[in-house]
C-alpha positions in Angstrom: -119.0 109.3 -266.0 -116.9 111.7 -267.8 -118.7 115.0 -268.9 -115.6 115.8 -271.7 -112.8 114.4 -273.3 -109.4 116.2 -274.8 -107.8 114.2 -277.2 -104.5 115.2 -278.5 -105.6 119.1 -278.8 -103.1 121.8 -280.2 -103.9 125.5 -281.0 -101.5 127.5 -283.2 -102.6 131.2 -283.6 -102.1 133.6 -286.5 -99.1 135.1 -285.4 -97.6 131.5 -285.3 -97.7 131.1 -281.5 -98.4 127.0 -280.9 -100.2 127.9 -277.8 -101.3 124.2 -277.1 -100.0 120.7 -278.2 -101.0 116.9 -277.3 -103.1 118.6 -274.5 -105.4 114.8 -273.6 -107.6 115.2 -270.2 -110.4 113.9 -269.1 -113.1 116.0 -266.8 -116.3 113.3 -265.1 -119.6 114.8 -264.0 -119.0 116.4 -261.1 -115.5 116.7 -260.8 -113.2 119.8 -259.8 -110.6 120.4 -262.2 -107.8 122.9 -261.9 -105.2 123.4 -264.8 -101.9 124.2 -263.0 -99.2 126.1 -264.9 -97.2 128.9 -265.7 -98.1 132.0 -267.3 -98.1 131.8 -271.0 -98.9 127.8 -270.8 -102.2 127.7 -272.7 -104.2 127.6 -269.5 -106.6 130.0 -271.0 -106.6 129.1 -274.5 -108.0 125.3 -273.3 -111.0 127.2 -271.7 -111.6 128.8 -274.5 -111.7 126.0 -276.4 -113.8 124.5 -274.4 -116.3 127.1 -274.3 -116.3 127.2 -278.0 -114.7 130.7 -278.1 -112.1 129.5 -280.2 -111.3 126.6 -282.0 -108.3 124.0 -282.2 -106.3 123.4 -285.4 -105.7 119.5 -283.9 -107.4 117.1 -282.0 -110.8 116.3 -280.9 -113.1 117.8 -277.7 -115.6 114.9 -277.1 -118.7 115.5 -275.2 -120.1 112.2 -273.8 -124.2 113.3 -273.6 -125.4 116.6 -274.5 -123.2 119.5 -274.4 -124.4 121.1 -271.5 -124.8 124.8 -270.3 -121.6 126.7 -269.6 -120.7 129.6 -267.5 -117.7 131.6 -268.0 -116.1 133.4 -265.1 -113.1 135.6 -266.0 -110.1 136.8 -264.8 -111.6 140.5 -264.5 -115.7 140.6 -263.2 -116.1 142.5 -266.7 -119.1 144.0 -265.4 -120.9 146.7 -266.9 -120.3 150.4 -264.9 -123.9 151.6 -266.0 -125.8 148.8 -264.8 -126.4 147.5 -261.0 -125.4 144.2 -259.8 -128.8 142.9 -260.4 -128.4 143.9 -264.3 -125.5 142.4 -264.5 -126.5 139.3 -263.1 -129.1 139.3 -265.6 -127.0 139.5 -268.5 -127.1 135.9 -269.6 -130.6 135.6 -269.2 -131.2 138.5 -271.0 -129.3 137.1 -273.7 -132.1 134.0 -273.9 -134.6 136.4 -273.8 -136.5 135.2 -270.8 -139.5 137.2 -269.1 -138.0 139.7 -267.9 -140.2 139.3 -264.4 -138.2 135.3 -264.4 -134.9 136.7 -265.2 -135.2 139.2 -262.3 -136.0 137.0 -260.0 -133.2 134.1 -260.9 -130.6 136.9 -261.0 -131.2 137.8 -257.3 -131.8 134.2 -256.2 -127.6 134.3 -257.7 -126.7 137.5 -256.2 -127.9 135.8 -252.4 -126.5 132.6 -253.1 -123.1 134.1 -253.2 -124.0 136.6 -250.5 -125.0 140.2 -252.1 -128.4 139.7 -250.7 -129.3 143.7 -250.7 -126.8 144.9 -252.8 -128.8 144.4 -256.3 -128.9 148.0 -256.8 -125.5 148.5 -256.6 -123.4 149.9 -259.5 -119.4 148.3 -259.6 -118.2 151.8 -259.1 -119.7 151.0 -255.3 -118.3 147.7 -254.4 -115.0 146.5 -253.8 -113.1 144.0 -255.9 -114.4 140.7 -253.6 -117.9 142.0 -254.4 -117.6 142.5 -257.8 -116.5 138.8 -258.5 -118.9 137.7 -256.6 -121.5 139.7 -258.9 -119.8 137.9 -261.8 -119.9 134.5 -260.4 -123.3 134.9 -259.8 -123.8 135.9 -263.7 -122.9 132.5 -264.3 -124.9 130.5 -261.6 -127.8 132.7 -262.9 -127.9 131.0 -266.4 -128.1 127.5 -264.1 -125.0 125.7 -265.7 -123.8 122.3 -265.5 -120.5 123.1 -266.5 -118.7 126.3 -265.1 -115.4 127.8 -266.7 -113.1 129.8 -264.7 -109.7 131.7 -266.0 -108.2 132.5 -262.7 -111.2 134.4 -261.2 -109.4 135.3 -257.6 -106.0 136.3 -258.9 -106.3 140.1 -258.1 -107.8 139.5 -254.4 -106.4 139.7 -251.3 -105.7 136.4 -249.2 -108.9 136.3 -247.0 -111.2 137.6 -249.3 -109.7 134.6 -251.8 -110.1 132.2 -249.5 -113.7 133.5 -248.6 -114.8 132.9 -252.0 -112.6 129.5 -252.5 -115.2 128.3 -249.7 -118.6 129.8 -251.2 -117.3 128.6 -254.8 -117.0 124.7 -253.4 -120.0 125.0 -251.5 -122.0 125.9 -254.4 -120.6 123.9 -257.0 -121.2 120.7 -254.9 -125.2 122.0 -254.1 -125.6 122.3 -258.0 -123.2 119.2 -259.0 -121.7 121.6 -261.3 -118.5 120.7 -263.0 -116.0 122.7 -262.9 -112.6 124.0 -264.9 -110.9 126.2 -263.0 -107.6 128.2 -264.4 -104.6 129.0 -261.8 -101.0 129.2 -261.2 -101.7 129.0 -257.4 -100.2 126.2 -255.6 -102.3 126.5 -252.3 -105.4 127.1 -254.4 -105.6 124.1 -256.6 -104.6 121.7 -253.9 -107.5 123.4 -251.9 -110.2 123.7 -254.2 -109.5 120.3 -256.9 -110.8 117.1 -256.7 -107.6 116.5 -259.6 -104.8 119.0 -260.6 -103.5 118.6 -264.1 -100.3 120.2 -264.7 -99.2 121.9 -267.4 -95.9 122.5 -269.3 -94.6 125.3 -270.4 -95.8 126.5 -274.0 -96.9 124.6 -276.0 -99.0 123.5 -273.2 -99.3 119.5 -272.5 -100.5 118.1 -269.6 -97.3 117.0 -267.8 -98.9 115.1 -264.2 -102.4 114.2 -263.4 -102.9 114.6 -259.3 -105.7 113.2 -258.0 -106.1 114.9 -254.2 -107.8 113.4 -251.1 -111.0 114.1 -250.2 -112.7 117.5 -248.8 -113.2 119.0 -246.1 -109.5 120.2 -246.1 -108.2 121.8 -243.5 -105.2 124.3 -244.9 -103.1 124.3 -241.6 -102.8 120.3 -241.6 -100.0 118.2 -241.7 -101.7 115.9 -244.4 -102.9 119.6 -246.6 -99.3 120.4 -246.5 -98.0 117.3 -248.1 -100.5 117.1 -250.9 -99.5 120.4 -252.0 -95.6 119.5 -251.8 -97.1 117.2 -254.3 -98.4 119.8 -256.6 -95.4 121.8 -256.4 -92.9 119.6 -257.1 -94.8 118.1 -260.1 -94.8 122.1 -260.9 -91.3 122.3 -261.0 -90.6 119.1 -262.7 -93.0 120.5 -265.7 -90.8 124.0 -265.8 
């Protein structure tokens, strides 16, 4: 069943950049989405619009059911200096105004599901960059969303640490059937992480091949691993 539909979507902004146009995709409950393209495609601007950040100037964005909770996981943890981790996670929950001995207790339940069990009281200043996206995924699992937004969250990380966390972030979206959008330019990462890559042209963005994958586990040293992400990458260059 799908969660949301794109239909024909275009964003022109006020200094007359058409950001987005005839951008149509589909995302079902459950699914793994990445949105594969160049910088300065409209990768971002289509989360946004999603999210509700911003609005389109064309087109429709159909939810089928309720629109459902959304986390959105930047590019940068944007995490506050003067607060600890568990603070931080908190944020959202805050936000709702929920007991504040509930919200506690949800944002460290977040902070050990994504492995910074112990490290509540820790300010950003005192963790390393890994850590701190971890602190900012675990904002959004904290707010319990069905629907989880992500603008090329590992992008500043070294290798292992990325890979670390492309692990953790499938293992948790499949314990809380949480659909996800996920923003990259990476290759290896959207062949490793998607259930579908949907590649995008350059600006205005459009959705240029629609690559359903094989299923997980995926083993990133395999012969068949290697092929589906010849896949990806020539359907990239074919889009440029």
């Amino acid at each position: 069943m799908n969660r949301l539909s794109l239909t024909q979507v275009g964003k022109r902004f006020d200094n007359g950049t058409q950001a987005l146009s005839g951008l149509s995709f589909d995302v079902a409950q459950g699914e793994f989405v990445s949105l594969l393209g160049p910088s300065g495609c409209g990768k971002s601007t289509a989360l946004r619009l999603i999210s509700g950040l911003i609005t389109s100037d064309q087109g429709e964005i159909i939810w089928h059911g309720a629109r459902p909770q959304m986390g959105f996981v930047f590019q940068e943890p944007t995490l506050m200096p003067w607060s600890d981790a568990l603070t931080n996670a908190r944020l959202p929950l805050d936000l709702q105004h929920l007991p504040r001995a509930e919200a506690n207790a949800r944002a460290a339940a977040a902070l050990a599901r994504v492995g910074l069990n112990g490290f509540e009281e820790a300010y950003p200043r005192e963790l390393s960059g890994g850590m701190k996206m971890r602190v900012s995924i675990a904002r959004a699992l904290a707010a319990q969303p069905k629907l989880l937004l992500m603008d090329e969250p590992f992008a500043a990380l070294d290798e292992i640490t990325r890979a670390g966390l492309n692990d953790d972030l499938l293992a948790l979206a499949q314990q809380d059937d949480i659909t996800v959008v996920f923003v990259t330019h990476s290759v290896m990462e959207s062949t490793y992480l998607s259930d579908r890559v949907l590649v995008m042209s350059p600006r205005p963005g459009r959705i240029t091949a629609d690559i359903a994958l094989p299923t997980r586990p995926r083993d990133r040293l395999s012969r068949e691993f290697a092929a589906a992400q010849r896949r990806v990458a020539a359907a990239l260059l074919e889009a440029a």
